[in-house]
MIVEX-280656 format. One record per atom (N, C-alpha, C, O): residue in one letter; x, y, z. Coordinates in steps of 0.001 Angstrom, whole numbers, plus 500000, padded with zeros to 6 digits. Atoms other than C-alpha are relative to their C-alpha. Layout:
N
aXYZ ...
//
This chain:
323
x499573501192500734 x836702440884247527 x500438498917500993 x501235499177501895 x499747501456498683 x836896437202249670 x501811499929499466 x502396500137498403 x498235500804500218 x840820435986250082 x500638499143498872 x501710499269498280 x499883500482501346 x840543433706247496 x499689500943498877 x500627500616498150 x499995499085501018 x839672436398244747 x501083500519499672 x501635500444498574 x498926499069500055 x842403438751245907 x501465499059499806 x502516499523499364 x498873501006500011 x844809435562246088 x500291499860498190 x501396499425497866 x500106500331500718 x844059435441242507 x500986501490498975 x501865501441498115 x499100499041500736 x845287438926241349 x501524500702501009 x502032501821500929 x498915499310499098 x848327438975244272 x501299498859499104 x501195497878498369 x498720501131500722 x851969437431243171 x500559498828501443 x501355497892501368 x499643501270499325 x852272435393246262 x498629499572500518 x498310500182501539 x501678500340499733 x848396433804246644 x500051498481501516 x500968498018502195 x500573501089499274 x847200431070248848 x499137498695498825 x498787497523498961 x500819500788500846 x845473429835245887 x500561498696499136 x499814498030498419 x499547501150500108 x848449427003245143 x499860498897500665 x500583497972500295 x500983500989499141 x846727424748247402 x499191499444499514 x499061498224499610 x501321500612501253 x843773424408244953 x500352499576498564 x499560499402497638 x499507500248501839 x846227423576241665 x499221498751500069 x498114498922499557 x500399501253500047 x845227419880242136 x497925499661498872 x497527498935497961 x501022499662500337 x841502421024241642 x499982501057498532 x499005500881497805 x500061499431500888 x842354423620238877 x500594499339498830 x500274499823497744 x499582500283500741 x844469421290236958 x498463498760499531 x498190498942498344 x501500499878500176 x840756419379236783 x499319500378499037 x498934499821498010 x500775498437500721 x839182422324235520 x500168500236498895 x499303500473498052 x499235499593501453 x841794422915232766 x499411498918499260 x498471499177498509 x500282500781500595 x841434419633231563 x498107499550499163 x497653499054498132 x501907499876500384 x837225419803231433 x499860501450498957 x498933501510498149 x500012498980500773 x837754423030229698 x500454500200498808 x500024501073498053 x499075500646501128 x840170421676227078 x498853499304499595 x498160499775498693 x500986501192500842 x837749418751226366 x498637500921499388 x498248500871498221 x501108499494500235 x834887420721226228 x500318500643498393 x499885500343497281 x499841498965501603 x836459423553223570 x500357499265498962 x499971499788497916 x499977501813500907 x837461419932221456 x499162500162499248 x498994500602498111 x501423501260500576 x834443418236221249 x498721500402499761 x497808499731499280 x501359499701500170 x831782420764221426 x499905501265499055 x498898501561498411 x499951499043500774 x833126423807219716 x499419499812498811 x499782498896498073 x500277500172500861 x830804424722217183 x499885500993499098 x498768500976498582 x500165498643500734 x831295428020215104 x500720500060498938 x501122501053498332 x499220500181501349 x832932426902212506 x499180500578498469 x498499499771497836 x500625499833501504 x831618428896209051 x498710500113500182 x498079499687499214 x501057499701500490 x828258429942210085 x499354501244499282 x499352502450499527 x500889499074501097 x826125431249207192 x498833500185499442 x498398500455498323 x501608499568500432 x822772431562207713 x500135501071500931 x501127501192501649 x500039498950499266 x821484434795209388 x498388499561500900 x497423498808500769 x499350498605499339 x820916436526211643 x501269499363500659 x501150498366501371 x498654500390499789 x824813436112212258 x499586500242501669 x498621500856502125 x499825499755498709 x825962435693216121 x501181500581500031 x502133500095499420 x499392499295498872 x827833437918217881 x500934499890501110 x501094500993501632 x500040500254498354 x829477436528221251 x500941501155500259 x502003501320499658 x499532498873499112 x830373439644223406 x500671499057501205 x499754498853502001 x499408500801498522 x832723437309226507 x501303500292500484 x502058501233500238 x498613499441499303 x835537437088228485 x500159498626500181 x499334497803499785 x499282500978499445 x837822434362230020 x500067500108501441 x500127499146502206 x499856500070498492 x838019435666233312 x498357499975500761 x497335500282500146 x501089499937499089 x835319435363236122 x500390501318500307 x501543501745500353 x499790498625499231 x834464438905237486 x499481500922499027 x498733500549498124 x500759498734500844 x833588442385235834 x501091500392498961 x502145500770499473 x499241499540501008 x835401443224232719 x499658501319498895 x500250501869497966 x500187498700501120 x833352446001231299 x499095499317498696 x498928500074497740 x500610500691501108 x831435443687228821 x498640500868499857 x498731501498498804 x500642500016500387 x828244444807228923 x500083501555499370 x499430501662498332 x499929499107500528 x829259448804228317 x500100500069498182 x499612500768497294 x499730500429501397 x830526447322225192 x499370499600499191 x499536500049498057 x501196500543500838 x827677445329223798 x499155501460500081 x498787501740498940 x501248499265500515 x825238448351224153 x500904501035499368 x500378502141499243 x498991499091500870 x828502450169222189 x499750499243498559 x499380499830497543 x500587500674501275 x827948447244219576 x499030500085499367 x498968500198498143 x501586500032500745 x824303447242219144 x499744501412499603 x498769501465498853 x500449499238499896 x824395451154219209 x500669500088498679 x500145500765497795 x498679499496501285 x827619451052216375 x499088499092498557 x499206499553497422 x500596501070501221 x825469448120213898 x498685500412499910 x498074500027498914 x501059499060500257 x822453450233214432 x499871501174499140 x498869501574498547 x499889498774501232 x823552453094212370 x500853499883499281 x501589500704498734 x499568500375501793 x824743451024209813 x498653499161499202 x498833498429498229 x500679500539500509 x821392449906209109 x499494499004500565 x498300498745500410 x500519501571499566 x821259446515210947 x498991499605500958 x498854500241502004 x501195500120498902 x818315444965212714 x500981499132501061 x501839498420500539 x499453500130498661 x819783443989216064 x499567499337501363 x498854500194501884 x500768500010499230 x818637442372218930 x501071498943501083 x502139498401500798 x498265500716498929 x820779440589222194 x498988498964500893 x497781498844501107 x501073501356499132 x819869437580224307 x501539499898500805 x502661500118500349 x499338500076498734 x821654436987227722 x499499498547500652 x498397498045500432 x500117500945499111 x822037434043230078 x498637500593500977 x497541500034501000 x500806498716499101 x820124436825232518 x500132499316501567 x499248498960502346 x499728500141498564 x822123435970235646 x499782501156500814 x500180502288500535 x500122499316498696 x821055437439238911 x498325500256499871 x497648500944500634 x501872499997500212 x817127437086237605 x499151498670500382 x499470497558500802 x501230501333499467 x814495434704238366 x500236498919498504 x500560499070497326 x499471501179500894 x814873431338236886 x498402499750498663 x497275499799499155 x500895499711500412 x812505431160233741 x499877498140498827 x500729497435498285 x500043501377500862 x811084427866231808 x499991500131498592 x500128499247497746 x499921499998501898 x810946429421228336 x500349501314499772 x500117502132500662 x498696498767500413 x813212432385226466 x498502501728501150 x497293501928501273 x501186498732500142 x811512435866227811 x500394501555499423 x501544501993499426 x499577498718500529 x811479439232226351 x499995501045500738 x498914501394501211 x499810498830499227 x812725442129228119 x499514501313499888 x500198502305499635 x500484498574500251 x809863444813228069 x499903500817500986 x500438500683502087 x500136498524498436 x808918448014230248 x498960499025501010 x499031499556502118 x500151500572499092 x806909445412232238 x500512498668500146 x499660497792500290 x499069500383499319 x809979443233233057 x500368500388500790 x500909501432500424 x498799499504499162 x811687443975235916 x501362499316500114 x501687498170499802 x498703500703499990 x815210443802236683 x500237498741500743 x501206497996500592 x500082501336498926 x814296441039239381 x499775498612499326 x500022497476499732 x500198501015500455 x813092439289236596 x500899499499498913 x501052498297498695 x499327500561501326 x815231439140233534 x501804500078500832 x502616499283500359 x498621499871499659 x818835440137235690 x499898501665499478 x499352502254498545 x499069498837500592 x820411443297235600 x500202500684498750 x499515501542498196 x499322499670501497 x822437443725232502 x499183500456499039 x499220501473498347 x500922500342501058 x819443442315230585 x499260501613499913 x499373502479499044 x500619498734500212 x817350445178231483 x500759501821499588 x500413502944499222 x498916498491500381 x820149447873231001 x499562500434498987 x498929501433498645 x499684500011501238 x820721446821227969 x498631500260499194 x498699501236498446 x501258499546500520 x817162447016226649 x499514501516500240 x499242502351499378 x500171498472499494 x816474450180228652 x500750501304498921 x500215502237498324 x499262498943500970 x819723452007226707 x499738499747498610 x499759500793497962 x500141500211500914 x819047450369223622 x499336500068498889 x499667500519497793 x501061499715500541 x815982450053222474 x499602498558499011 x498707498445498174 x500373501097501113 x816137446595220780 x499722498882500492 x499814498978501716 x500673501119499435 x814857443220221490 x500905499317500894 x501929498899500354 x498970500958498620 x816696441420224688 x498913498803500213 x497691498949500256 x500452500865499480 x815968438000225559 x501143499490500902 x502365499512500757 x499431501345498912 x816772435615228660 x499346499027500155 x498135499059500378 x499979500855499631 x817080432370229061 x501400498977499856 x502210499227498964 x498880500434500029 x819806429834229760 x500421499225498977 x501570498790498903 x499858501542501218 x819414427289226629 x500395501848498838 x499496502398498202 x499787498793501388 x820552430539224095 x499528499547498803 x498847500256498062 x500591499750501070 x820004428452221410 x498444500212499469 x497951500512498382 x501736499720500687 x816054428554221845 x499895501225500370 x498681501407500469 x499958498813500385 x816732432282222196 x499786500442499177 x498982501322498867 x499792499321501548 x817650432679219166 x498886499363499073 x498390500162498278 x500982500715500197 x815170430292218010 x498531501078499751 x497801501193498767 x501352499533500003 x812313432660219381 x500281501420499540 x499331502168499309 x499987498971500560 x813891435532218211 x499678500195498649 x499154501136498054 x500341500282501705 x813723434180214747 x499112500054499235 x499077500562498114 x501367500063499785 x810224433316215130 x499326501165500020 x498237501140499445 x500615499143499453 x809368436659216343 x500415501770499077 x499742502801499057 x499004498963500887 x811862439216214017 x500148499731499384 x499998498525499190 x499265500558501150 x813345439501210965 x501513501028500584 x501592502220500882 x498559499150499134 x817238440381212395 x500994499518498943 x500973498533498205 x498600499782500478 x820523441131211016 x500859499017500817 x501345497942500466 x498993500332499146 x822457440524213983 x499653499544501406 x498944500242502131 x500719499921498718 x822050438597217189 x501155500061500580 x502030499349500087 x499286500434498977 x824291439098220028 x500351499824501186 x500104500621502091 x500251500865498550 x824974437049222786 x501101500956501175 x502317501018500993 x499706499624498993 x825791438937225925 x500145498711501064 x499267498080501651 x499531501175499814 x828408436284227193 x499949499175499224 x499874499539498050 x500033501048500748 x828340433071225947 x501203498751499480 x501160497586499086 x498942500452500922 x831893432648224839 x500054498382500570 x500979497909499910 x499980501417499104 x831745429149226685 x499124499110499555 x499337497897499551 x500851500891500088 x828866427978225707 x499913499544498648 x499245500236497879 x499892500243501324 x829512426107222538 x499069499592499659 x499161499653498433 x501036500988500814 x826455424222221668 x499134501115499055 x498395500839498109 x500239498882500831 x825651427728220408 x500946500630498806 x501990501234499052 x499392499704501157 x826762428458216908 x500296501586499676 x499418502395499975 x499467498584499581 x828672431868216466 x500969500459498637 x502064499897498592 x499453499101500779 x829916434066213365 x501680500451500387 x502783500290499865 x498843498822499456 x832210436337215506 x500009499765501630 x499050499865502396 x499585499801498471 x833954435970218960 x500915500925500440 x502094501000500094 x498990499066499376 x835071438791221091 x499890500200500962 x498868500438501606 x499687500177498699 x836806438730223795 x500496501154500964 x501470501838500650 x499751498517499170 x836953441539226606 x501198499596501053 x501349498440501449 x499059500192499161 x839682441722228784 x500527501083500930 x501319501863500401 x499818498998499249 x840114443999231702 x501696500238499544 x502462499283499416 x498611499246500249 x843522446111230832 x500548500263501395 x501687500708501537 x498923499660498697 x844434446474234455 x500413498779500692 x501541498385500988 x500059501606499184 x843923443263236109 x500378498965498954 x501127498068499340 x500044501167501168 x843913441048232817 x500136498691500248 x499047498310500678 x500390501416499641 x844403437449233381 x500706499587501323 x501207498480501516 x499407500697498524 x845679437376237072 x501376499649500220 x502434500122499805 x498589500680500294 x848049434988238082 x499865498881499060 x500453497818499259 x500035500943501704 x847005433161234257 x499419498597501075 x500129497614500865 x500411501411499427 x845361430186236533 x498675499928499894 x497873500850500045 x501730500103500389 x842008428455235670 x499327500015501863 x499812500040502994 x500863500445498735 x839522428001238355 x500036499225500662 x499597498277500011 x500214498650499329 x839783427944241463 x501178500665500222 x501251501821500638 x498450499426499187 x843565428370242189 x499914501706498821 x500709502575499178 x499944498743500942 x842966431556239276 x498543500467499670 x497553499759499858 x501398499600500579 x840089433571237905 x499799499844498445 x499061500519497727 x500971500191501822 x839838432056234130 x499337499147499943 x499437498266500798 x501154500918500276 x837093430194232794 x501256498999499042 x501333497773498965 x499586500774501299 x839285429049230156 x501602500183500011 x501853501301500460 x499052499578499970 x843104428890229832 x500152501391498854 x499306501773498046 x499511498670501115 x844943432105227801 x499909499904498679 x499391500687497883 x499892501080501086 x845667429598225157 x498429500534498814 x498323500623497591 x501624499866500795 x841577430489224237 x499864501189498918 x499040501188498004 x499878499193500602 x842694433700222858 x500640499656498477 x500890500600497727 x499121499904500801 x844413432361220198 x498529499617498751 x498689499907497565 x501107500382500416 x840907431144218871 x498941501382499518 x498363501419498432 x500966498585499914 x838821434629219151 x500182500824498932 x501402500984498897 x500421499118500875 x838143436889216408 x501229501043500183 x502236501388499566 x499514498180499451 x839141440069218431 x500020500200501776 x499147500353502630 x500574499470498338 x840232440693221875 x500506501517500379 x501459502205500014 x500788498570499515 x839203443768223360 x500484500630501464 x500057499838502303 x498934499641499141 x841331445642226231 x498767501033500719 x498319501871499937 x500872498997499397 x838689447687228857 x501091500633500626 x501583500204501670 x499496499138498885 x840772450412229874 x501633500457499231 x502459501193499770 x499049499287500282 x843545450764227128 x499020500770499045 x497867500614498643 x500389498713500629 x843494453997225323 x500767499799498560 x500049500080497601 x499015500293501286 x846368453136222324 x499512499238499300 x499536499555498111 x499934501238501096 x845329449895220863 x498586499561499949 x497562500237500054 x501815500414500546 x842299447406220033 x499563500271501576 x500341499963502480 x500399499418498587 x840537448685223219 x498824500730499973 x498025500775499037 x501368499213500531 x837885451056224259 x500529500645501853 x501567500321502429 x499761499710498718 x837517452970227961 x498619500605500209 x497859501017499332 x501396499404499323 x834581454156229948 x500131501208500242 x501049501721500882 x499759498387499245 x833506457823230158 x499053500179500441 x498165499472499967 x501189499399499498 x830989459457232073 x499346500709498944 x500003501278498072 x500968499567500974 x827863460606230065 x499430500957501212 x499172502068500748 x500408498749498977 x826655462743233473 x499398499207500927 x499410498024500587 x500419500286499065 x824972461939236665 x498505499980499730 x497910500950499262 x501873499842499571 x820961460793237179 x499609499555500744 x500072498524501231 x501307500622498880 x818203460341239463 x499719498581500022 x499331498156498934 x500229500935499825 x817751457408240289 x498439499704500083 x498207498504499937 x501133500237500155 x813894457685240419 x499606500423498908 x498702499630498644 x500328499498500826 x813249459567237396 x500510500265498495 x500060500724497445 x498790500244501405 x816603458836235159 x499516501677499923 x498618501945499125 x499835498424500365 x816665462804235249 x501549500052500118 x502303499498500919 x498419499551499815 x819986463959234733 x500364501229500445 x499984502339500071 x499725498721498762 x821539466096237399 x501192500752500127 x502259500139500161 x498773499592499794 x823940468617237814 x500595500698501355 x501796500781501613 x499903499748498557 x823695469994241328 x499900498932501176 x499777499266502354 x499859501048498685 x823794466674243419 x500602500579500943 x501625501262500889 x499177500026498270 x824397466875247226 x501246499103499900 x501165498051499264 x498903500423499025 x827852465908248679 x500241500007501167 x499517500841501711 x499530501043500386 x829286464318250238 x498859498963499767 x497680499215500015 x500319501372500783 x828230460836248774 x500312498545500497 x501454498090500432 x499688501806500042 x827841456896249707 x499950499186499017 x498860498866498542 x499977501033500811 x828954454577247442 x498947498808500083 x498524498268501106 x501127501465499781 x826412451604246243 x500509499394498714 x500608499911497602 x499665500669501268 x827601448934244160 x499967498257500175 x500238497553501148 x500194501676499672 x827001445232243523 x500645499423498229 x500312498642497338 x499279500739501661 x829222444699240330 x501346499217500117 x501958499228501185 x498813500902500004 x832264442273239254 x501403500991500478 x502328500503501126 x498641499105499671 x835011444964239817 x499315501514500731 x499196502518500029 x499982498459499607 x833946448015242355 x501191500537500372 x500812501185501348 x498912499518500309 x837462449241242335 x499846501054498710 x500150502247498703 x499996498753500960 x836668450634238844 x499391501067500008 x499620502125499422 x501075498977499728 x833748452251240194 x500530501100500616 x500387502230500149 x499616498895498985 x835333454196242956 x501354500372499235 x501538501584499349 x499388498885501273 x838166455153240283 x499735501136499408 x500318502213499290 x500609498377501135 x835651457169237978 x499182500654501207 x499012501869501097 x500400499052498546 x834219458523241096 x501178501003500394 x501121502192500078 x499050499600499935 x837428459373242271 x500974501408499247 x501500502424499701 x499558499085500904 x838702461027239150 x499184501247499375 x499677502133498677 x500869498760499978 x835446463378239010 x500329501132501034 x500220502347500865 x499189499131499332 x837067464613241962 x498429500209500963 x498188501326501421 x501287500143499178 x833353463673243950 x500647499761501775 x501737499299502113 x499888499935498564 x833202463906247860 x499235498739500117 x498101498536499682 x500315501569500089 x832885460256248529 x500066499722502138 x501131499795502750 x499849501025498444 x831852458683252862 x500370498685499989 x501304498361500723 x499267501238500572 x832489455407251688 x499086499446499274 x498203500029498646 x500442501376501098 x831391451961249961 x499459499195500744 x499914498855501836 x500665501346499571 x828924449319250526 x499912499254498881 x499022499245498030 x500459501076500748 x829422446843248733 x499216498416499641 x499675497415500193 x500105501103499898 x827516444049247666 x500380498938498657 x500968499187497604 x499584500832500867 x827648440743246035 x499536500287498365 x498441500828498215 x500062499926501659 x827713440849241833 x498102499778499813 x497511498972500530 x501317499736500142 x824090441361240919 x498888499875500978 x497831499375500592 x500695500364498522 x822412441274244594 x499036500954498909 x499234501798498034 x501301499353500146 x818985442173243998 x499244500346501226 x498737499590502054 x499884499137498880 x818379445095246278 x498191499762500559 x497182499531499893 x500855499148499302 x815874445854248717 x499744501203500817 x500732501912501010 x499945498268499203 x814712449114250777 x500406499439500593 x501470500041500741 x499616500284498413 x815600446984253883 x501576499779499977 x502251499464500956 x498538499862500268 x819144447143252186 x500897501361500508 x502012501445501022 x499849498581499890 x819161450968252412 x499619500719501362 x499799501894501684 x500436499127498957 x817742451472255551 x501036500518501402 x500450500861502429 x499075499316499283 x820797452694257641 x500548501071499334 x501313501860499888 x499221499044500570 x821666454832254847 x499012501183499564 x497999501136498867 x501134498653500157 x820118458343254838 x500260501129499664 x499487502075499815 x499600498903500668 x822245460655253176 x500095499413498638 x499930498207498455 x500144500093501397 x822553461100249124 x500912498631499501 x502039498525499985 x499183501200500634 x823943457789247310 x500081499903498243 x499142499767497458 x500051500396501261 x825328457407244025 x500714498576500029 x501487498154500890 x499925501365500294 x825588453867242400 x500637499560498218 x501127500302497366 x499933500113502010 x826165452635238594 x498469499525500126 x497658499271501017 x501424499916500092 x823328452287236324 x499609498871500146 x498417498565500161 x501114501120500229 x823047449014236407 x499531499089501600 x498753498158501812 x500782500288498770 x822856448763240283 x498420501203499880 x497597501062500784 x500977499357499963 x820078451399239399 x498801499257499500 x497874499323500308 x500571500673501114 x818149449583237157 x499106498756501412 x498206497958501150 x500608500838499083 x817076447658240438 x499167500338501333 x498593499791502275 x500287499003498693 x816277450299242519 x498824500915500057 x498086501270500975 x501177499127500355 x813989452369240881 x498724500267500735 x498294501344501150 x501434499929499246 x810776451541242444 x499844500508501281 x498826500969501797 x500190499205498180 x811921452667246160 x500626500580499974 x500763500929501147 x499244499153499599 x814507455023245485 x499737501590500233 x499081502242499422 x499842498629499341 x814878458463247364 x500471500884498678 x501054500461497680 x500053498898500604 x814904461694245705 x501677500034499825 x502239500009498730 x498089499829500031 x818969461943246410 x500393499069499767 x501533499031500231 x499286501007500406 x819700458624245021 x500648500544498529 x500059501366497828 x499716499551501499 x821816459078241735 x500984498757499731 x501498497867500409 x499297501353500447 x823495456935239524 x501082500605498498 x500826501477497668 x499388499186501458 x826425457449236714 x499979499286498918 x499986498056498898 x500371500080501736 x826013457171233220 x501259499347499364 x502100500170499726 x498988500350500302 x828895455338231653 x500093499595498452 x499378498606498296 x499770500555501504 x829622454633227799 x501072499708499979 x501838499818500936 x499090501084499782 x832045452577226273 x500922500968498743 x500527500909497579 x499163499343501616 x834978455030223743 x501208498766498955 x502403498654499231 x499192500511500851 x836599452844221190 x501022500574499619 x500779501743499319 x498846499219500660 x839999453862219999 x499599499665498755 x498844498748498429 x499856500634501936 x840285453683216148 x500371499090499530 x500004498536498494 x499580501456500527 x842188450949216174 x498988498752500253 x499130497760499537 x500704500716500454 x839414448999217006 x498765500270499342 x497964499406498986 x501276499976501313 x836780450511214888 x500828499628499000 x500007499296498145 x499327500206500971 x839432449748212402 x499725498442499800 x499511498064498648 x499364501155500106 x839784446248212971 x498040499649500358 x497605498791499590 x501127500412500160 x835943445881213883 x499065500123498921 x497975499553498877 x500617499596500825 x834918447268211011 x500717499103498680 x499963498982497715 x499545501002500638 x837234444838208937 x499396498704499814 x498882498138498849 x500775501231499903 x836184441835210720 x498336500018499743 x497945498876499503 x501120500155500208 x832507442523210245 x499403500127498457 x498270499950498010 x500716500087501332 x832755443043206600 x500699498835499388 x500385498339498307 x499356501231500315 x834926440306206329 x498835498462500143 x498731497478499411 x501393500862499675 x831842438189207725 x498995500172499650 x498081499694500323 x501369499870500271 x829112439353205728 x499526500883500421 x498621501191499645 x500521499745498862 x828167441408208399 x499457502235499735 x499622503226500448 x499946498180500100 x827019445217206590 x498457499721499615 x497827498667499540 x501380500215500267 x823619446467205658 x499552499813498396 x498472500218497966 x500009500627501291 x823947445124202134 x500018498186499681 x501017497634499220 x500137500981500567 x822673441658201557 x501072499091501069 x501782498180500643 x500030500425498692 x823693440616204912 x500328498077499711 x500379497308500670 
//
């Protein structure tokens, strides 16, 4: 993590130097949620979704959306998600995320999420002609936007907001002297916010589903140890946690930047077994070694928020009855 990041979740930072510039920020972020916010009462379908956060960085969001699409799937609903598709090639019109996409092309996430899912993913940065071509192309229940919460010119049903439970909003400062997009204040606006990592309340937590191959998505139970870390996500701290708490023989961590899109010439000093997450896998596939592996992660809801998600979504129309 650069100085400025860590300045951001320490109690004495360097990052009061940049208020001048963040007080800025606030103010463009204020005007914006004003004048452009537009989700007021929509009721045509296919309802939106927004899966987001406030902070910059890894919060666990996307475990959660393929927890959403997997939970409104076996209630009937047609389903389908559209992404910005950062860390992918820049594209002039929406595209659909099939088995000949690669992750180079749509981003990361995008392809995860299609991969675990099974339902229609699109990228492109204008969302609303996403949804547009999804419309065109499906008849859907539910679309939802992986991210977004920011982007108002996109019209939205339901907003929920993820929020890392360990780190949570820093030292509460917008960008750059802090890591929020948006002041705290934004919460008071949101549907439902969503805690990665408590176990008691509206929340949810990540468990391991088991270890796989990285060339073959086989799932393994005799992996070699010890193990090099590979990771290019918003928080590898959490990574080397659930590593940690498997009680895995770990050499260390390479980390890279938030969705680096790998090459072999990345790997080539490293020549013993590596596990990664899936969605640094998801990039790797095509050159990875027999001893590459990657872990499986799902997203557990407490009850209290199937309680309260299952409220708000029938409160919105949002079941497989006349939708």
């Amino acid at each position: 993590m650069k100085l400025v990041e860590r300045s951001w979740y320490s109690k004495f930072g360097i990052t009061w130097l940049l208020l001048p510039l963040s007080a800025l920020f606030y103010l463009v972020a204020k005007y914006r949620f004003y004048t452009l916010r537009k989700l007021q009462n929509q009721s045509d379908k296919p309802k939106v979704i927004v899966v987001g956060n406030i902070a910059v960085g890894g919060t666990g969001k996307t475990p959660f959306t393929v927890f959403l699409v997997e939970h409104l799937k076996k209630q009937g609903l047609r389903v389908a998600v559209i992404s910005r598709g950062y860390g992918g090639e820049v594209q002039s019109k929406p595209l659909l995320v099939d088995e000949n996409v690669s992750a180079e092309q749509s981003g990361d996430e995008p392809k995860l999420i299609a991969l675990r899912c099974k339902v229609p993913v699109v990228v492109f940065p204008k969302r609303n002609e996403s949804i547009s071509f999804l419309n065109n192309k499906y008849s859907l229940d539910v679309i939802i936007a992986d991210d977004g919460l920011q982007h108002y010119q996109m019209p939205r049903a339901i907003e929920l907001c993820i929020v890392d439970a360990t780190r949570r909003f820093g030292n509460k400062l917008v960008l750059p002297a802090g890591p929020l997009r948006e002041p705290c204040s934004r919460l008071n606006h949101v549907d439902l916010t969503i805690y990665n990592g408590d176990t008691c309340n509206i929340g949810y937590t990540l468990v391991v589903d088991g270890v796989y191959r990285v060339k073959d998505q086989k799932e393994i139970t005799d992996f070699y140890e010890p193990l090099t870390l590979i990771s290019a996500i918003g928080n590898p701290s959490r990574f080397e946690k659930t590593v940690d708490e498997m009680n895995i023989k770990v050499l260390g961590h390479h980390i890279f930047k938030d969705h680096h899109n790998y090459q072999d010439t990345d790997f080539a000093m490293l020549t013993g077994p590596l596990l990664m997450t899936e969605k640094d896998a998801v990039k790797c596939q095509a050159f990875a070694k027999s001893n590459w592996y990657y872990l499986k992660v799902s997203a557990q809801p407490t009850q209290q928020l199937l309680n309260k998600l299952g409220q708000l979504l029938n409160d919105k129309g949002i079941h497989n009855h006349g939708i």
